[in-house]
C-alpha positions in Angstrom: 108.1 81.1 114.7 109.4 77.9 113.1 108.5 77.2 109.6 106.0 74.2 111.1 104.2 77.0 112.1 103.3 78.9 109.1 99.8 78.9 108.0 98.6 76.8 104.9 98.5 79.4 101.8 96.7 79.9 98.5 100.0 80.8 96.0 99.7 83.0 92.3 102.3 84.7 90.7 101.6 86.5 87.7 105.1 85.9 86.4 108.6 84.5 86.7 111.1 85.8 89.5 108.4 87.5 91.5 109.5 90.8 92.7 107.1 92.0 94.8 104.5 90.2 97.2 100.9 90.3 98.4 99.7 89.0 101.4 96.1 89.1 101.7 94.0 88.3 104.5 90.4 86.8 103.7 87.3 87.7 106.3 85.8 85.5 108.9 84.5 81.8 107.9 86.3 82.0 104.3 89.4 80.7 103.4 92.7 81.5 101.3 91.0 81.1 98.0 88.4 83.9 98.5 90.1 86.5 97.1 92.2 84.5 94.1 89.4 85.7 91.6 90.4 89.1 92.2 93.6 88.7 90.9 93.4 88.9 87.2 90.7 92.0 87.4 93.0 93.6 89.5 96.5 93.4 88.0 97.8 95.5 85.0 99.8 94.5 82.8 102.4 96.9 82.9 103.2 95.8 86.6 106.0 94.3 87.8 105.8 90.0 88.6 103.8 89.9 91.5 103.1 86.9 94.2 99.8 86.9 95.7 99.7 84.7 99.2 96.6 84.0 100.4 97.3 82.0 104.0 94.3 80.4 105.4 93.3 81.4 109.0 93.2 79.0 111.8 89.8 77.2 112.6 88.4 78.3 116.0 85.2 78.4 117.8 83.3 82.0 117.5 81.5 83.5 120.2 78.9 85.4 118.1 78.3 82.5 116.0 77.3 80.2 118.8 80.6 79.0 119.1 80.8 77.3 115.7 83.4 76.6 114.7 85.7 78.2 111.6 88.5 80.0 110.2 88.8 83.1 112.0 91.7 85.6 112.8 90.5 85.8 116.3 86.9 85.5 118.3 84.7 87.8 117.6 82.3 87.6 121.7 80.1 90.4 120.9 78.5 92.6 118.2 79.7 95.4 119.8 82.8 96.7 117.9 84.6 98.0 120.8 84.4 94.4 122.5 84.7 92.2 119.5 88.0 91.3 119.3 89.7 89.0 122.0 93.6 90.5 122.4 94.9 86.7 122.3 93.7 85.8 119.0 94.8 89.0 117.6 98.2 88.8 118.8 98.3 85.6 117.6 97.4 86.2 114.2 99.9 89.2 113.9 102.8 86.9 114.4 101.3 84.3 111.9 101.3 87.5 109.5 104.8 88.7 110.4 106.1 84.8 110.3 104.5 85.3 106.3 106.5 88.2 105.8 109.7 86.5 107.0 109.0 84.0 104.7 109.1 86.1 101.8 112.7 87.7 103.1 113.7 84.0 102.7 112.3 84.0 99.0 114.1 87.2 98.1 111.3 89.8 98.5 112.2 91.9 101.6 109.2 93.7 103.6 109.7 97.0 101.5 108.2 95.0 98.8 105.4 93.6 100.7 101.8 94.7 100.5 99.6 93.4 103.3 95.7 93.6 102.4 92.7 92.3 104.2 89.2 91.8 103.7 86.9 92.4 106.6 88.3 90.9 109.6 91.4 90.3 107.5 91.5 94.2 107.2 91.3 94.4 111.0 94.3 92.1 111.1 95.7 94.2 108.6 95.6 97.4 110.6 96.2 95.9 113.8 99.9 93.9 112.9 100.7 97.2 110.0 100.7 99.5 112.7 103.0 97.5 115.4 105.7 97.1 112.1 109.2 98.0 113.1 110.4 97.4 109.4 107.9 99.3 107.4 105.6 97.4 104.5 105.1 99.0 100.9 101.6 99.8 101.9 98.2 98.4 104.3 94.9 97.4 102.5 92.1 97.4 104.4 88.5 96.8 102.8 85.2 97.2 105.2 87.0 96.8 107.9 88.5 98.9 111.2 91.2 99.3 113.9 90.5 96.7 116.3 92.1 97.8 120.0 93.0 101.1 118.4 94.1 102.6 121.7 96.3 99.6 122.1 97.7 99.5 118.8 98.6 103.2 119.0 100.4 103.0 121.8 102.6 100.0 120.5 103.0 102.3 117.3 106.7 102.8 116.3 107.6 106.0 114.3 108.8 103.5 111.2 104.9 102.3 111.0 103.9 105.9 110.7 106.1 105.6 106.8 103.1 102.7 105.6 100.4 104.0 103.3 97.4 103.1 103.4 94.4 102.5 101.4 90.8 102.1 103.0 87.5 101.6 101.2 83.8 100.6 102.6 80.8 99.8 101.8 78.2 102.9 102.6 75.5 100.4 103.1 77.8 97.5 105.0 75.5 95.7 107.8 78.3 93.9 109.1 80.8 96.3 109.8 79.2 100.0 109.5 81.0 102.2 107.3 81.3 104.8 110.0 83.4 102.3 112.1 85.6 101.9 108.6 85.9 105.8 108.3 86.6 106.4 112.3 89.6 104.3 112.0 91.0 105.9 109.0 90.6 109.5 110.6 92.2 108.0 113.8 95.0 107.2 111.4 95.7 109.9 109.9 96.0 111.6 113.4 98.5 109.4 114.1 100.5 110.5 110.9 99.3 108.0 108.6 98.6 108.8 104.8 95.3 107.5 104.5 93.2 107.4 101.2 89.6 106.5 102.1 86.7 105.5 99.7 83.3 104.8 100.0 80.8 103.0 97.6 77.4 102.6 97.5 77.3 98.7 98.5 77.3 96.0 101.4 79.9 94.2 103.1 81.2 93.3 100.0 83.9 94.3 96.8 82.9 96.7 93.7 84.5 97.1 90.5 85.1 100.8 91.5 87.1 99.8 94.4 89.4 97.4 92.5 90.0 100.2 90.0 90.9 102.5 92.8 92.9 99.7 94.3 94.6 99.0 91.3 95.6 103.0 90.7 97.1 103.0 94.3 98.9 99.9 93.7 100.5 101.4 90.7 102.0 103.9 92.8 103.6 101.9 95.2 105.1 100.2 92.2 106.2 103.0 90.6 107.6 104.4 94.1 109.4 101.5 94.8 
């Protein structure tokens, strides 16, 4: 992709000469500055500079929303999780994820130094462009969200994906996207070869201060891995 084709994004670093990115995803009808309050409760300050890119998603019409329209990683046509997700807008939003992580190359932060994280239906993303990787990320975030197309995605897996940890947490109590869904996806996973650490809190479709501490310790390792 050309640079005019990069998505609009939401930038914090938490220091000078960042030296490690992440790219976080927000969920459907939000936008790039969702997640920015999460920043300072999340880092510690012992961690390296960091650059937090939130991109905004494109604005579309959604199915299951009467066609309104929003920001949206991809048309959601029915409440049905196996049916949800249309392929084109998924494959479309991969490449606007991977043209992100380019991006970074250019600013000196290759993709082993790249976390990609979603929210929601930015976790789907997550999952769906982590696993088709052929140059391995530092690590996939995921929060109450699932493996959209997972028979798809697993067969486009490539054995350098399989190297990307990943961290999954959900709500118990989520009425948007059912914590079984969330958990079904990580066990599919870690079949696939995948070190998956899963959590789940007692709370909606939504973020707890437990899950940004266990975030934050999984984070430090990647940091102190790489």
């Amino acid at each position: 992709m050309h640079s005019t084709d990069l998505l609009e994004t939401v930038e914090i670093e938490t220091g000078a000469a960042p030296q490690w990115t992440v790219l976080w995803l927000h969920g459907l009808g939000a936008d790039g500055h969702d997640f920015e309050p999460i920043v300072p409760e999340l880092v510690a300050r012992d961690w390296p500079p960091l650059r937090f890119v939130f991109p905004h998603a494109p604005v579309r019409a959604v199915t299951i929303n009467a066609g309104m329209r929003m920001r949206a990683w991809y048309d959601i046509r029915d409440f049905d999780l196996a049916n949800r997700a249309d392929a084109e807008g998924i494959a479309q939003s991969v490449a606007q994820v991977g043209a992100l992580i380019d991006r970074e190359r250019a600013r000196g932060i290759p993709p082993a130094r790249v976390l990609l994280a979603g929210f929601s239906q930015g976790g789907a993303i997550t999952l769906a462009a982590g696993l088709r990787r052929r140059e391995p990320l530092a690590g996939l975030v995921a929060l109450s969200a699932y493996l959209p197309q997972a028979a798809q995605a697993a067969a486009e897996l490539t054995p350098a994906a399989r190297t990307q940890p990943v961290f999954m947490a959900h709500g118990t109590a989520d009425p948007v996207v059912p914590c079984a869904a969330g958990a079904h996806s990580a066990q599919w996973l870690e079949r696939l070869g995948f070190d998956v650490q899963w959590h789940a809190y007692p709370m909606a479709h939504q973020v707890c201060a437990a899950e940004i501490a266990d975030l934050r310790a999984w984070l430090a390792a990647r940091f102190a891995a790489g």
